[in-house]
C-alpha positions, 0 to 999 in steps of 0.5 A, spaced: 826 775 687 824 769 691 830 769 696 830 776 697 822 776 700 824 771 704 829 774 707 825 781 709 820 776 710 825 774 716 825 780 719 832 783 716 833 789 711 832 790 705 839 792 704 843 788 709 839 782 704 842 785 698 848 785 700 848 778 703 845 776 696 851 779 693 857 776 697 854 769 698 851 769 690 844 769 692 843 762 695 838 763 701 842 758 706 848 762 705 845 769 705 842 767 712 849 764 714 852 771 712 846 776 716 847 772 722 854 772 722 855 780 720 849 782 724 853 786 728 858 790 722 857 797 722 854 799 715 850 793 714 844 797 713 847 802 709 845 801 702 850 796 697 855 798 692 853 797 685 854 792 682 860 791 676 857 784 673 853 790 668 858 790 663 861 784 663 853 782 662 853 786 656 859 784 653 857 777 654 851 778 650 854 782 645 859 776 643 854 772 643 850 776 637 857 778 634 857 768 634 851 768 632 851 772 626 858 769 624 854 762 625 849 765 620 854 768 614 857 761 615 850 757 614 848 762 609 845 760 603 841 755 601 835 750 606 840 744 606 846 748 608 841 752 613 839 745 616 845 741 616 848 746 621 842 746 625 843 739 626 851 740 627 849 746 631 844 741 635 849 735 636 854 739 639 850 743 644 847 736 646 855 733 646 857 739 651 850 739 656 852 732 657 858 734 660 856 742 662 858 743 670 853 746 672 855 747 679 861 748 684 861 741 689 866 741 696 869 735 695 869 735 704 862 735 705 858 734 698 855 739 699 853 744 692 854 751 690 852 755 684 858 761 684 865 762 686 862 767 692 859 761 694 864 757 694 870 763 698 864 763 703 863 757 705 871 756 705 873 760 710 867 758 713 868 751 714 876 750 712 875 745 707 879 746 700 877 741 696 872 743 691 871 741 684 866 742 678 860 737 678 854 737 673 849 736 678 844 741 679 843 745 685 836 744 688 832 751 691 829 750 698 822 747 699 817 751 703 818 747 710 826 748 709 825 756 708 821 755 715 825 750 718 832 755 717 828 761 719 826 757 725 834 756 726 836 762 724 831 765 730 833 760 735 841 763 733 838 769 734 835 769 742 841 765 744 846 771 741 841 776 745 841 771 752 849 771 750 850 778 750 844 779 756 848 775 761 855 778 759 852 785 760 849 782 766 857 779 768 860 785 767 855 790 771 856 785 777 863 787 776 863 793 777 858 793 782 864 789 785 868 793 785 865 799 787 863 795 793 870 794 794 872 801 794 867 803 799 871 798 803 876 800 803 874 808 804 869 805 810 876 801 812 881 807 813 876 810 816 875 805 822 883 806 823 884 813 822 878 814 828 882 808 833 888 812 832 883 818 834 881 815 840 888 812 842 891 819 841 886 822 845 886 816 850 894 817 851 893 825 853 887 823 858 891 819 861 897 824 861 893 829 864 891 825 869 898 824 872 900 831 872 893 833 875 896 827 880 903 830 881 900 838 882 896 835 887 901 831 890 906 838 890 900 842 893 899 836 900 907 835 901 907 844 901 900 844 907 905 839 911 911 842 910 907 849 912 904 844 918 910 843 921 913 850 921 907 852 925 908 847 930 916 848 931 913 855 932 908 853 937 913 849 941 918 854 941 913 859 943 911 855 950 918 853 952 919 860 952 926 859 949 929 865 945 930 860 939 931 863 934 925 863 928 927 860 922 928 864 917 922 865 912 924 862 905 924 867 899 919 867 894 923 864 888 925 869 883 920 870 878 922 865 872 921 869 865 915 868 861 917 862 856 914 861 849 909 854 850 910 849 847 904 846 844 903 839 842 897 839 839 893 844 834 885 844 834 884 845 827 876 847 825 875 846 818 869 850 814 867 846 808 864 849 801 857 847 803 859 850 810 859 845 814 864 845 819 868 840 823 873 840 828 879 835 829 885 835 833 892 833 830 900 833 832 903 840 832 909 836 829 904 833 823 905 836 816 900 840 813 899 833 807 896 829 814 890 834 815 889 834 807 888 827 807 883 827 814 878 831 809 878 827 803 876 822 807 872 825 811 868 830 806 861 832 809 857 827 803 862 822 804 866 822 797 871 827 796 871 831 790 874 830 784 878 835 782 884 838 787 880 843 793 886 849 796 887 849 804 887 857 806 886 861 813 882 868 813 886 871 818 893 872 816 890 871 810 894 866 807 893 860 801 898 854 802 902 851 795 904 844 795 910 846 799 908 847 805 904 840 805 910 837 808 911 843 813 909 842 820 903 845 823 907 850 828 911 852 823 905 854 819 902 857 825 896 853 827 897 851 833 895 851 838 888 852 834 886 856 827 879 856 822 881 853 815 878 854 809 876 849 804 875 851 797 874 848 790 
């Protein structure tokens, strides 16, 4: 088959050509419009179908012997009987040619079909609706229009490829948006968790510094009080006066021992890989806090997938989702302790 050498000729498979010249009733124009526009269906390089026009075929034929020997039996007999049914038999096939359709023309765009599949294809296709039979024949395509169209087909078949290249292209620009955006927006939580690090830091400096000013200042007003006392002993001594010493203050009574009061918790954490990091919280920060410090403060910068469990060695103890909202003292983690990060 001409159309079918052609095809295979333009690169498709044999039987993605089969099928396209079963649907489209074996026209290369429209088998080429089928192909490129099913080239992406799946199974269209599966083998075809078998045709069921078989028997039709062979009915068709056998009615035509069983017209044909009924012609016969009624012409039987005699030369002139045999030759005036010729002649009958000639006229009438000459009065229906004349009038035989021998194509399906679309009354929209004049253009001219040979099967019904042609015609249901081309519908869909274009949406026009009027057709009707015509005598006119349809002619096969030259040399220089097979080539013109397969030259169409190929210029469709690189702008379908540049299509898809640049939406393959768009979509993986969007996602390398998305990941940079992601990486952002972890670089960002960051960048505040540190600041409120440094301004928390900054803020028991500061605190540190001012007791250490009040402990000396307690410490001067002391030597000065024990100062005067000397000289007020002094003077009393060269007056020669019995006036009589003050009496030395009692040391105060030793207060009890009270528990501290610890308001921060340096916590050393020991990743899976080993490597240790150490950070200071609140006493009063919940357990949840430290979690959420690790996750974005993993050794390699992304934090696992999967869930990871927080536990101590000494007491060893592994904390459940209800001890996340407790807080680091009443979980006995101040004013320090080694946590233990596990997958």
């Amino acid at each position: 088959m001409a159309a079918l050498q052609t095809l295979m000729e333009m690169g498709f498979s044999e039987n993605a050509v089969k099928k396209s010249l079963a649907v489209t009733g074996g026209g290369v124009e429209q088998a080429m419009e089928w192909l490129l526009a099913h080239s992406e269906d799946p199974g269209i390089n599966d083998p075809p179908a078998e045709p069921a026009g078989a028997v039709a075929v062979g009915t068709s034929g056998g009615e035509g012997a069983c017209a044909a020997e009924a012609t016969e039996g009624a012409t039987g007999g005699g030369g002139e009987g045999k030759a005036d049914a010729a002649e009958a038999t000639k006229e009438a096939s000459g009065e229906d040619g004349q009038d035989e359709a021998k194509s399906i023309k679309c009354d929209d765009c004049g253009k001219l079909f040979k099967t019904s599949e042609e015609v249901e294809f081309h519908a869909v296709k274009s949406g026009h609706t009027n057709f009707s039979e015509s005598t006119e024949e349809k002619k096969p395509l030259s040399e220089e229009e097979k080539l013109q169209k397969k030259r169409e087909l190929e210029e469709k078949i690189k702008l379908r490829r540049k299509e898809r290249e640049e939406k393959e292209a768009k979509e993986a620009l969007e996602r390398e948006k998305k990941r940079i955006q992601m990486g952002q927006q972890i670089t960002e939580r960051k960048r505040i968790m540190q600041e409120n690090e440094m301004k928390r830091l900054a803020e028991e400096r500061r605190k540190e510094k001012q007791e250490d000013k009040l402990a000396r200042q307690r410490v001067k007003e002391q030597i000065e009080r024990d100062r005067q006392a000397r000289r007020e002993k002094d003077l009393r001594g060269s007056q020669g006066a019995a006036v009589p010493e003050p009496k030395p203050q009692s040391a105060p009574a030793a207060q009890p021992t009270q528990k501290k009061d610890y308001a921060q918790a340096r916590l050393q954490i020991r990743f899976p890989s080993g490597t240790p990091l150490v950070q200071e919280f609140k006493a009063k920060e919940p357990l949840s806090a430290v979690r959420l410090w690790i996750s974005l403060n993993w050794p390699d910068g992304v934090p696992p997938e999967t869930p990871f469990n927080l536990s101590t060695t000494f007491p060893r103890k592994i904390f459940d989702d209800e001890d996340m909202d407790k807080p680091l003292e009443v979980l006995g983690l101040v004013p320090t302790a080694v946590l233990m990060v596990s997958k």
